[in-house]
VEXDREN-2710 file (C-alpha; in Angstrom, 1 decimal):
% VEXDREN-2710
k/r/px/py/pz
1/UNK/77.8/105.8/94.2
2/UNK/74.0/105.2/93.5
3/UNK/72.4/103.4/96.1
4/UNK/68.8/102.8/95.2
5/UNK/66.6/104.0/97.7
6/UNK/63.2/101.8/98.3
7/UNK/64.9/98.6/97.0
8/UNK/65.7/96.3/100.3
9/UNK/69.3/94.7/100.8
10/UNK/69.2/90.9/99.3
11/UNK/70.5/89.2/102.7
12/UNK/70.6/85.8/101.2
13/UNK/72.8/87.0/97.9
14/UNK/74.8/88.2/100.7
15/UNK/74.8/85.0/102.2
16/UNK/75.5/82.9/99.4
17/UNK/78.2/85.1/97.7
18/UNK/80.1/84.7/101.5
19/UNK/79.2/81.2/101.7
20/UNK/81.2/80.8/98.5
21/UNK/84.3/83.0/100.1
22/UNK/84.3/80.4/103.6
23/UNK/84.1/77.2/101.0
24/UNK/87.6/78.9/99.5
25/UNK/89.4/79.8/102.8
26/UNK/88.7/76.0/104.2
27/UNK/90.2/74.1/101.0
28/UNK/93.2/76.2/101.2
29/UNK/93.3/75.4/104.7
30/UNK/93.8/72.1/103.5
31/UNK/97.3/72.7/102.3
32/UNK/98.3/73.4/106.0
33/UNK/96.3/70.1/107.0
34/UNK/98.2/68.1/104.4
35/UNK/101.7/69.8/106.2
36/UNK/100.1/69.1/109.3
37/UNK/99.4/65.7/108.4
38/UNK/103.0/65.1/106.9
39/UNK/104.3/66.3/109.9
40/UNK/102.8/64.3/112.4
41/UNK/101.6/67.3/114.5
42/UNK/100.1/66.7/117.7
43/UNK/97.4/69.3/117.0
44/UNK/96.2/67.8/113.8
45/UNK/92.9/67.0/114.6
46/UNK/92.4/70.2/116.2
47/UNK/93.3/71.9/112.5
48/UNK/91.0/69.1/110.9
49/UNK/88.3/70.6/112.9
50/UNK/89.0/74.1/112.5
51/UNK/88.7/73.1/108.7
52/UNK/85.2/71.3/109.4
53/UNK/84.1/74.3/111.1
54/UNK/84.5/76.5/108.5
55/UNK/83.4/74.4/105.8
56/UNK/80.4/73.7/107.4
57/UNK/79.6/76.8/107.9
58/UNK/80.0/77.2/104.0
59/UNK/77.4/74.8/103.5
60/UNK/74.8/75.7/105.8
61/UNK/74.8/79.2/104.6
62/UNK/75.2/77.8/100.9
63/UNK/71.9/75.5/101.2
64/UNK/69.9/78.6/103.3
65/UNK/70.5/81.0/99.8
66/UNK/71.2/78.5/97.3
67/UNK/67.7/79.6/95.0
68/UNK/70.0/83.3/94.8
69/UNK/73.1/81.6/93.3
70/UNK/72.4/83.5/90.2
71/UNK/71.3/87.0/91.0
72/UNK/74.0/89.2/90.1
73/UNK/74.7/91.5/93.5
74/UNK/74.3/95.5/93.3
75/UNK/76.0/98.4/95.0
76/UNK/74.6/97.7/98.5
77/UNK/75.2/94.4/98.6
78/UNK/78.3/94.0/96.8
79/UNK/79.2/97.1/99.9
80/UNK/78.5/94.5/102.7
81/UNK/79.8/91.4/100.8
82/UNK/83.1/93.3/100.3
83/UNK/83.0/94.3/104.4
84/UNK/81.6/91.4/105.9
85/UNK/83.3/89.1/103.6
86/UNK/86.8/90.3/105.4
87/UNK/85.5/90.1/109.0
88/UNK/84.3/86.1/108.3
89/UNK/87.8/85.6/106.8
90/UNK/89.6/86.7/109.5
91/UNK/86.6/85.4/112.1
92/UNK/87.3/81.6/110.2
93/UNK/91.0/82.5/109.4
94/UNK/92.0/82.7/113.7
95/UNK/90.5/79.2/114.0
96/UNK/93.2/76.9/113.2
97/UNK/95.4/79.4/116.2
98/UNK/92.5/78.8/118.5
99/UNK/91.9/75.2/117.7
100/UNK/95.1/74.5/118.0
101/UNK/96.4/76.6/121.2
102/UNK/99.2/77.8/119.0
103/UNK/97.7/81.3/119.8
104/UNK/95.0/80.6/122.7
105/UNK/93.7/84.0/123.6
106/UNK/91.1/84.9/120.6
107/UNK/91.7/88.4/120.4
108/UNK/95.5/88.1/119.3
109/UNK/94.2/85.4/117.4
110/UNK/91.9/87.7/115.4
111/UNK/94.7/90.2/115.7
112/UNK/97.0/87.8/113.9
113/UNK/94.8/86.6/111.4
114/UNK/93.0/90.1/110.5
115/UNK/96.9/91.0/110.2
116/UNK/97.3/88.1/107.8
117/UNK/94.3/88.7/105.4
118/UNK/94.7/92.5/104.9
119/UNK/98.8/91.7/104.2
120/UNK/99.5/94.2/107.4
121/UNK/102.2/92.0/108.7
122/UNK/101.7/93.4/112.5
123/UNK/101.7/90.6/114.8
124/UNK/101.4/89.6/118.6
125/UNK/104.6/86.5/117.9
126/UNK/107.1/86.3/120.3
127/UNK/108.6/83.2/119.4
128/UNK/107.9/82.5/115.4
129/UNK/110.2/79.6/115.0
130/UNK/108.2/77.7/118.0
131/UNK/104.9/76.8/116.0
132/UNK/104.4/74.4/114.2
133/UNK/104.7/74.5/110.5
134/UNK/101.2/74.3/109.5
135/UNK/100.4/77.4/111.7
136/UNK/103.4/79.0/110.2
137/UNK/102.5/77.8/106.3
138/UNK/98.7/79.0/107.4
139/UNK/100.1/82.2/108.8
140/UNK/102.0/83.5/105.1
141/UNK/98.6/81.6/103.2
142/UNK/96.6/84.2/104.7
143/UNK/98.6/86.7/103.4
144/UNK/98.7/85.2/99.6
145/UNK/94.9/84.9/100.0
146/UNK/94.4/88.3/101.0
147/UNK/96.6/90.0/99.0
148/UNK/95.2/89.9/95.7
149/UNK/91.8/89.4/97.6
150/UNK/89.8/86.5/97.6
151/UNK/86.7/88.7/96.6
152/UNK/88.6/89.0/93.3
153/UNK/89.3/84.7/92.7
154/UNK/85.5/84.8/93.3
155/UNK/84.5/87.4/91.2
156/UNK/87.1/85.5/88.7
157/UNK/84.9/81.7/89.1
158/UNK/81.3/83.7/89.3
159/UNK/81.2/83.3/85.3
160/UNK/81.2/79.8/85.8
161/UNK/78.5/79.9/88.4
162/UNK/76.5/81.9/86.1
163/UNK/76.6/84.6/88.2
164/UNK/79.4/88.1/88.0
165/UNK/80.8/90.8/89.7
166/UNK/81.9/93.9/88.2
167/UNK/81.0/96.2/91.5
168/UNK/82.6/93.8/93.7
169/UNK/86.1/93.9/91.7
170/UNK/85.8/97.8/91.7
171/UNK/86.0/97.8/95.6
172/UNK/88.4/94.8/96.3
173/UNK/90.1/96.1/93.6
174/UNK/91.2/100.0/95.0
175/UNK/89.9/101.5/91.8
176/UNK/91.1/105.5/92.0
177/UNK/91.0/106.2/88.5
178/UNK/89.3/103.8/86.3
179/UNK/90.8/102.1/82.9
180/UNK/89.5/100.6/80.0
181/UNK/89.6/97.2/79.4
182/UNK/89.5/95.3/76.3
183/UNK/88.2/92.5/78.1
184/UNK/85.5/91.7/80.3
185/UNK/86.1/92.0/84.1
186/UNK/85.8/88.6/84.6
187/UNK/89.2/87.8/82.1
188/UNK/90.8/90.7/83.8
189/UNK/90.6/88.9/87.6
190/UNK/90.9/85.7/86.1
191/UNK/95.0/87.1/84.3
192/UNK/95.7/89.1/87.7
193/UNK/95.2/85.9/89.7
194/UNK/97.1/84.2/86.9
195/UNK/100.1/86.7/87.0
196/UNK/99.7/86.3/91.2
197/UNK/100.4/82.8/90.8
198/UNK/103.4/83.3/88.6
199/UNK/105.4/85.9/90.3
200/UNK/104.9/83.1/93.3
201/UNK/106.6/80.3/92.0
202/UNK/109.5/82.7/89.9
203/UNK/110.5/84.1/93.1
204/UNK/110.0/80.9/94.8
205/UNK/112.2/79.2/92.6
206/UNK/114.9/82.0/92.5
207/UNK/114.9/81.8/96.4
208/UNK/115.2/77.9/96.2
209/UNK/118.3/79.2/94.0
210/UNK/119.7/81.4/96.7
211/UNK/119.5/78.1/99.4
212/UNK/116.5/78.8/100.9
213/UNK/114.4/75.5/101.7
214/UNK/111.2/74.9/99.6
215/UNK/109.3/75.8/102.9
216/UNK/110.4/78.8/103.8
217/UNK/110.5/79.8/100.1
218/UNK/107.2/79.1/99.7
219/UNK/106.3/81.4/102.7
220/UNK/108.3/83.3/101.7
221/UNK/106.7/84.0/98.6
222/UNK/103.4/84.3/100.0
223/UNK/104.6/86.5/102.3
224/UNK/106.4/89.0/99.0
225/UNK/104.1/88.3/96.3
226/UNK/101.3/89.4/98.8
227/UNK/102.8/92.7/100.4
228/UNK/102.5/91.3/103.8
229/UNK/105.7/90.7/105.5
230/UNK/105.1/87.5/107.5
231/UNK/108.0/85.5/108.2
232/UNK/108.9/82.2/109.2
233/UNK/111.9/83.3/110.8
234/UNK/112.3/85.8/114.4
235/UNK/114.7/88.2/112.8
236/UNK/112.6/88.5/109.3
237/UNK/115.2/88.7/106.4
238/UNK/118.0/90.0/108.6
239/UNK/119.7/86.4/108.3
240/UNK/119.4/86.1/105.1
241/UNK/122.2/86.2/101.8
242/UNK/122.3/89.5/100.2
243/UNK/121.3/87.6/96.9
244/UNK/118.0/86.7/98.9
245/UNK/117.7/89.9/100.2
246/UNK/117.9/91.3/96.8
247/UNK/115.1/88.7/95.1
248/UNK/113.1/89.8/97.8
249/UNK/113.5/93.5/97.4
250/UNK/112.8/93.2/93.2
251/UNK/109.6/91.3/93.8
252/UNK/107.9/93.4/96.4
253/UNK/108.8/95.8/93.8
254/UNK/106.9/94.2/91.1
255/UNK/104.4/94.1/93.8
256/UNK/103.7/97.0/94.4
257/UNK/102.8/98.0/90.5
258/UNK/99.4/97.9/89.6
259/UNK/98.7/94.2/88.3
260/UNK/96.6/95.6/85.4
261/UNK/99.9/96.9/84.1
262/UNK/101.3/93.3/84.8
263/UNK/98.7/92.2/82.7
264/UNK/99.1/95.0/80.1
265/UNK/102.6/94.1/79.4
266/UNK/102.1/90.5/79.2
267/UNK/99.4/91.5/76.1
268/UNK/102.4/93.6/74.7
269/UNK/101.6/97.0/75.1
270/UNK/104.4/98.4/76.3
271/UNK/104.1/102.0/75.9
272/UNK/100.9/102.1/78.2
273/UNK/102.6/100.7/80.5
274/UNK/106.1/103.0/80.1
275/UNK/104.2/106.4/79.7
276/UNK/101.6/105.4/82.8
277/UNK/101.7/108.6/85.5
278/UNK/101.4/106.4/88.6
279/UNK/104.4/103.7/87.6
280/UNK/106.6/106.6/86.6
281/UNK/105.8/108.3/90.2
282/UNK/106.2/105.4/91.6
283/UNK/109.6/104.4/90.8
284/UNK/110.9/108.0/90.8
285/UNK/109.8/108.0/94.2
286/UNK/111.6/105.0/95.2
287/UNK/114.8/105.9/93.4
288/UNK/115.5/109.2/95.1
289/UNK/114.5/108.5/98.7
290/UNK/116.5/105.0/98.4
291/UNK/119.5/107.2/96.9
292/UNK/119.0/110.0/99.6
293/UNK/118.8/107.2/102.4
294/UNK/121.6/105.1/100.9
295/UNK/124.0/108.5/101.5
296/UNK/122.7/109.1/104.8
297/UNK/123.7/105.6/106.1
298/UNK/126.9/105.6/104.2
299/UNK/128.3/108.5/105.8
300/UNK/126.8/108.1/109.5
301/UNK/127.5/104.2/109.9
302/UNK/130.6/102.1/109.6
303/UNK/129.4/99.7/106.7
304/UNK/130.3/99.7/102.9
305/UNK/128.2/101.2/100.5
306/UNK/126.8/97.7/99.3
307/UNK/125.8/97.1/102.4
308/UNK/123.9/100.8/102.6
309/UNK/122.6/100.8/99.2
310/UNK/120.9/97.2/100.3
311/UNK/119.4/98.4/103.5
312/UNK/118.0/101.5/102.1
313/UNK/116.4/100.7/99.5
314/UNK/115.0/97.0/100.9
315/UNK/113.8/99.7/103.4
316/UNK/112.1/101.8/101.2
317/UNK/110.8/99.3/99.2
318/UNK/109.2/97.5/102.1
319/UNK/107.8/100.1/103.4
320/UNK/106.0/102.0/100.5
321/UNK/104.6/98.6/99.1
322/UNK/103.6/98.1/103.2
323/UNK/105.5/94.8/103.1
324/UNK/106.9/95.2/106.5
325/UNK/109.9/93.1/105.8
326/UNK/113.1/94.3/107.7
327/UNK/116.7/94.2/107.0
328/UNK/117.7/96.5/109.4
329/UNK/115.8/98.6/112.7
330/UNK/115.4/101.7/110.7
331/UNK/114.6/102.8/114.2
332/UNK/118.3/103.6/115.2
333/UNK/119.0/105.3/111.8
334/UNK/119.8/109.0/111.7
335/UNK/116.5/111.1/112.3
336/UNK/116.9/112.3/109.0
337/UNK/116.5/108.8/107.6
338/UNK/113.4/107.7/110.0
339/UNK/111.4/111.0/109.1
340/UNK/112.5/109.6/105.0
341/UNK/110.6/106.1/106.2
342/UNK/107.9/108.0/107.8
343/UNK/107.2/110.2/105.1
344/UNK/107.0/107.2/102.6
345/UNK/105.1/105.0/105.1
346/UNK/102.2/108.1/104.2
347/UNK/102.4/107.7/100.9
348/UNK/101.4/103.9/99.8
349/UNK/101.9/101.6/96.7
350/UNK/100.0/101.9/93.5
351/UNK/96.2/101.7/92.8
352/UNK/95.5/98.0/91.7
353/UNK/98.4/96.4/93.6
354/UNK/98.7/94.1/96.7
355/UNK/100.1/97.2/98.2
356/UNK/98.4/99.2/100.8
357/UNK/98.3/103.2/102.0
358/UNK/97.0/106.4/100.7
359/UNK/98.5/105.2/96.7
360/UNK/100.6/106.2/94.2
361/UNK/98.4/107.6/92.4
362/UNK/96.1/109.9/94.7
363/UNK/99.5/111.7/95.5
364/UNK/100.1/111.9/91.8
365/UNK/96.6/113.8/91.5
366/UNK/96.8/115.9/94.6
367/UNK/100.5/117.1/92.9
368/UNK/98.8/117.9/89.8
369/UNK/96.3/119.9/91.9
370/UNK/98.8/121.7/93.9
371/UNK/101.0/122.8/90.3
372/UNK/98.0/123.8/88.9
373/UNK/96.8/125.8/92.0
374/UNK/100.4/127.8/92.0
375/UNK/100.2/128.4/88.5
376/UNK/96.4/129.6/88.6
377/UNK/98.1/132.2/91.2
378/UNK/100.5/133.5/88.9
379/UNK/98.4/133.8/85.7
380/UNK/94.8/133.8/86.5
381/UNK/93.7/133.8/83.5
382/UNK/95.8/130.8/82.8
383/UNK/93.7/127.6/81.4
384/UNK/94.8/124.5/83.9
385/UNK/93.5/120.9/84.0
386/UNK/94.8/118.1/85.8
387/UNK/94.9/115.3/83.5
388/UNK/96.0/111.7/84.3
389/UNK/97.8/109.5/81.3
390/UNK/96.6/112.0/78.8
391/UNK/93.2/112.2/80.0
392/UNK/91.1/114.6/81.4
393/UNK/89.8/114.4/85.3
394/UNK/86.5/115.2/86.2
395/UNK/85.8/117.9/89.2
396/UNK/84.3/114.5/90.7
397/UNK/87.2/113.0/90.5
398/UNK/90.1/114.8/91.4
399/UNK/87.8/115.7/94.6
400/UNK/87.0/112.5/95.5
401/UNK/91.0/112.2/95.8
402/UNK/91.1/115.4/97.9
403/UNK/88.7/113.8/100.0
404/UNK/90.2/110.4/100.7
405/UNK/93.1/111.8/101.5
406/UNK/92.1/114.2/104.2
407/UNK/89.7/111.5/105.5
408/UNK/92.5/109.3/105.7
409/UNK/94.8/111.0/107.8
410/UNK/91.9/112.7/109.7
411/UNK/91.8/108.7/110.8
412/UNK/94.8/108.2/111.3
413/UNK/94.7/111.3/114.0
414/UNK/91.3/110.1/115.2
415/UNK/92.8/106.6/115.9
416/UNK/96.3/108.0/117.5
417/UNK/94.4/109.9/120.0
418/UNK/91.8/106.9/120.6
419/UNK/95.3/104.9/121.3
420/UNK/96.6/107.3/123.4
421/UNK/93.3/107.3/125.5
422/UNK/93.6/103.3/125.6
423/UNK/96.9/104.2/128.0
424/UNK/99.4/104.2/125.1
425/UNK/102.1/106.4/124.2
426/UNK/102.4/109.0/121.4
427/UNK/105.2/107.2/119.4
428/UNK/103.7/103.5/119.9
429/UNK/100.1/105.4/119.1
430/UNK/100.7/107.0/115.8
431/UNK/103.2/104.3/114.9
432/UNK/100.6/101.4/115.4
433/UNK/97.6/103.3/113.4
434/UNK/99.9/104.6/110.6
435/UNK/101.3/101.4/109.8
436/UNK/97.8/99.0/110.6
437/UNK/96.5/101.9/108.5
438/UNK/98.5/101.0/105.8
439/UNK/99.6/97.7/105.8
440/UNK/103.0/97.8/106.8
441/UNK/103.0/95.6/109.6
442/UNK/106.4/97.4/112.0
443/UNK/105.5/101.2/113.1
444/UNK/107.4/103.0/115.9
445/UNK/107.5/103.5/119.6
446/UNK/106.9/99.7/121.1
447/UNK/106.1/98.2/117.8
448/UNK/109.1/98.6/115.8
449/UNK/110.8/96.6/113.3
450/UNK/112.7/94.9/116.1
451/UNK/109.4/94.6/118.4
452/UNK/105.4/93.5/118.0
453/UNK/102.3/94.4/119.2
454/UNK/101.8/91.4/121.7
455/UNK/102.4/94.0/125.0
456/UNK/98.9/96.2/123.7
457/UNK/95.8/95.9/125.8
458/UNK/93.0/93.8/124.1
459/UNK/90.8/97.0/123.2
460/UNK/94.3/98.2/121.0
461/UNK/94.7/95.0/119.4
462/UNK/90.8/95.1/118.4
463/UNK/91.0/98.7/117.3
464/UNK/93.8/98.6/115.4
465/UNK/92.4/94.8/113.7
466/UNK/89.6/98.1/112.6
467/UNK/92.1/100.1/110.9
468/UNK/93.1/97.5/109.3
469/UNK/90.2/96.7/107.6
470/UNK/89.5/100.8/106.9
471/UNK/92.9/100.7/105.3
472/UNK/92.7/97.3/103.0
473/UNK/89.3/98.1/102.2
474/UNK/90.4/102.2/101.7
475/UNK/87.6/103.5/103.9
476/UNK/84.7/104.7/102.0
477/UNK/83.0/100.7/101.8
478/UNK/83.4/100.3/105.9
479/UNK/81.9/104.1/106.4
480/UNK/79.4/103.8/104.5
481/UNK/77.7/100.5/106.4
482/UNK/77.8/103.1/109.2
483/UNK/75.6/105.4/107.8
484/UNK/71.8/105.3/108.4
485/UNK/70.6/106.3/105.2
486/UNK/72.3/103.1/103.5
487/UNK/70.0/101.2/105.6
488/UNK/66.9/102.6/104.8
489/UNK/64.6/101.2/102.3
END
């Protein structure tokens, strides 16, 4: 990363390119006004001003930077767009809870909304069903905004502001290994976005199909498309038909695949997409544990096959794309089957998706690493290279894998014990940082699938709304506003 050193951060790019983020997250607060409105909801002026807030905001900061609106942002301050971008979504994001009491304290407001935007699905609800459904509507929207990142629908309209982004779609876009494009960046984020919209209305539709109301199909959706897990309903997908169940299960799937290979495929080019190492991983990945987990329920509960073929693999699924949407409590499964979700809650989705965790695809590397380290061992002389889809890794690159990945769980111990000095115990600790770590939204201990994280003390709830943003923004662009070198000039 090459950070310039004498040229000063452009505060008022900054400013502007957030500016642009806030006057996005207020007009899709709009759709929840217009269901407020419909509604006749008590609280709707309160949302109408929680809407005014944040788009005035927009255009105060707007008119402050407007002579920067074409400066194209570099590494440092696409770095801090991409950081503090997230914190004045979720900042902007808790207002309509405030506003509207639905969540009056504004630290599980923050919580809640942070939990939204990064598609963690952790929340501090007790009673889901008991808001009102603009607050639930707003609730899964934060999640569809997040998940394919509004950085990324920005960098995707910049063109037409005469201004672009490639750095800032490199970050929001969990870049491991980069591929070539055909295309410009810009037609890249525009066809994700595209193909983000489309999975959301096919699998609204085919829920609408399964008798689901529009409403909670739309959530739904939002909730699916975007990896989150937020539901409308207190017992998640529990209730639902096992055709539902299954619509849900394929498209967090889909989800959880790399969206360039979404848009590969829709261009034709099949055999990329077949003979690419992380969708291959992926899938193989998915297939045994579900298998191994689907045997392990069959023979230690008293339910037919279907039934633990379904729960296993909805498990699975949910968990490795960090969805966080429950059929069952994998918490009284045999141990053999919660060490299975544990294990898989450490590994992640694939690079590029809406997904969250270590990835796919780091694994991939660090396996390639590991082979080739064995077989060094035996034959020394032996010629090795760790090569991903047919092409050669740099030393750079496979250690800046080998890196994340011990920084990430070196986090993930540094926040356990921080939870467990906060008064918390082990299994709620590690539980609540693995799975705020990695989006998945239920973890272990108190904050299961069948519990949340509403009985955590403030200071928890604001560290783990922390990991969240470490883990959606994958570290490295968080750390680095830490360091003091970055700021000098």
């Amino acid at each position: 990363m090459n950070l310039r050193k004498g040229s000063p951060i452009n505060v008022l790019l900054i400013i502007h390119i957030i500016s642009i983020i806030l006057l996005f997250e207020g007009l899709f607060m709009l759709l929840a006004l217009a269901i407020a409105i419909y509604d006749r909801e008590p609280d709707t002026i309160q949302f109408a001003m929680a809407i005014a807030t944040t788009l005035g905001t927009s255009a105060i900061m707007y008119l402050i930077s407007w002579k920067r609106r074409h400066q194209e942002p570099g590494t440092r301050e696409s770095l801090v767009i991409v950081t503090i971008g997230w914190l004045f979504l979720a900042f902007f994001g808790c207002l309509p809870y405030v506003f509207t009491q639905a969540i009056p304290c504004f630290v599980d407001a923050y919580f809640e909304s942070m939990s939204g935007f990064t598609t963690t699905g952790s929340s501090i609800l007790t009673d889901i069903e008991a808001l009102p459904r603009s607050i639930l509507f707003w609730r899964s929207e934060t999640h569809w905004i997040g998940g394919m990142g509004i950085i990324v629908l920005v960098v995707a309209i910049m063109p037409l502001l005469k201004m672009y982004g490639s750095q800032l779609f490199n970050l929001e876009a969990s870049v491991v290994v980069e591929e070539k494009f055909s295309t410009k960046i810009r037609y890249v984020a525009r066809n994700i976005w595209l193909i983000y919209v489309g999975l959301t209305v096919i699998e609204t539709f085919l829920l609408r199909l399964g008798g689901m109301n529009l409403f909670d199909s739309i959530c739904h959706s939002f909730a699916t498309v975007a990896t989150g897990g937020f539901s409308t309903k207190n017992t998640s997908i529990t209730d639902y038909s096992p055709y539902i169940q299954y619509v849900i299960m394929l498209f967090m799937l889909l989800s959880g695949i790399n969206f360039v290979l979404h848009v590969l495929t829709l261009q034709g080019k099949f055999k990329r997409v077949i003979k690419n190492n992380e969708l291959r991983f992926y899938l193989k990945i998915v297939g045994f544990i579900g298998a191994l987990l689907s045997l392990i329920l069959f023979f230690s509960k008293d339910i037919s096959f279907e039934k633990a073929f379904r729960d296993s693999f909805f498990q699975v699924i949910s968990v490795i794309t960090a969805t966080g949407f429950a059929t069952d409590d994998y918490l009284l499964w045999p141990n053999q089957g919660i060490m299975l979700i544990v294990l898989i809650m450490l590994i992640g989705a694939c690079a590029g998706s809406t997904g969250g965790g270590v990835k796919v695809i780091r694994h991939y590397i660090n396996w390639q690493v590991i082979k080739r380290s064995v077989r060094q061992t035996i034959s020394p002389n032996a010629v090795c290279n760790v090569k991903y889809n047919n092409r050669l890794l740099t030393y750079k690159q496979v250690s800046a894998v080998s890196t994340f990945i011990l920084l990430y769980y070196g986090l993930v111990v540094l926040g356990t014990m921080s939870m467990v000095g906060l008064g918390n115990d082990w299994a709620t600790s590690f539980g609540s940082v693995v799975t705020t770590m990695g989006g998945i939204g239920p973890g272990f201990g108190l904050v299961g699938p069948a519990s949340n994280f509403s009985m955590l003390s403030d200071v928890s709830k604001l560290l783990l709304s922390f990991t969240m943003l470490l883990g959606r923004l994958e570290i490295f662009p968080v750390l680095t506003l830490f360091t003091p070198w970055f700021w000098r000039t």
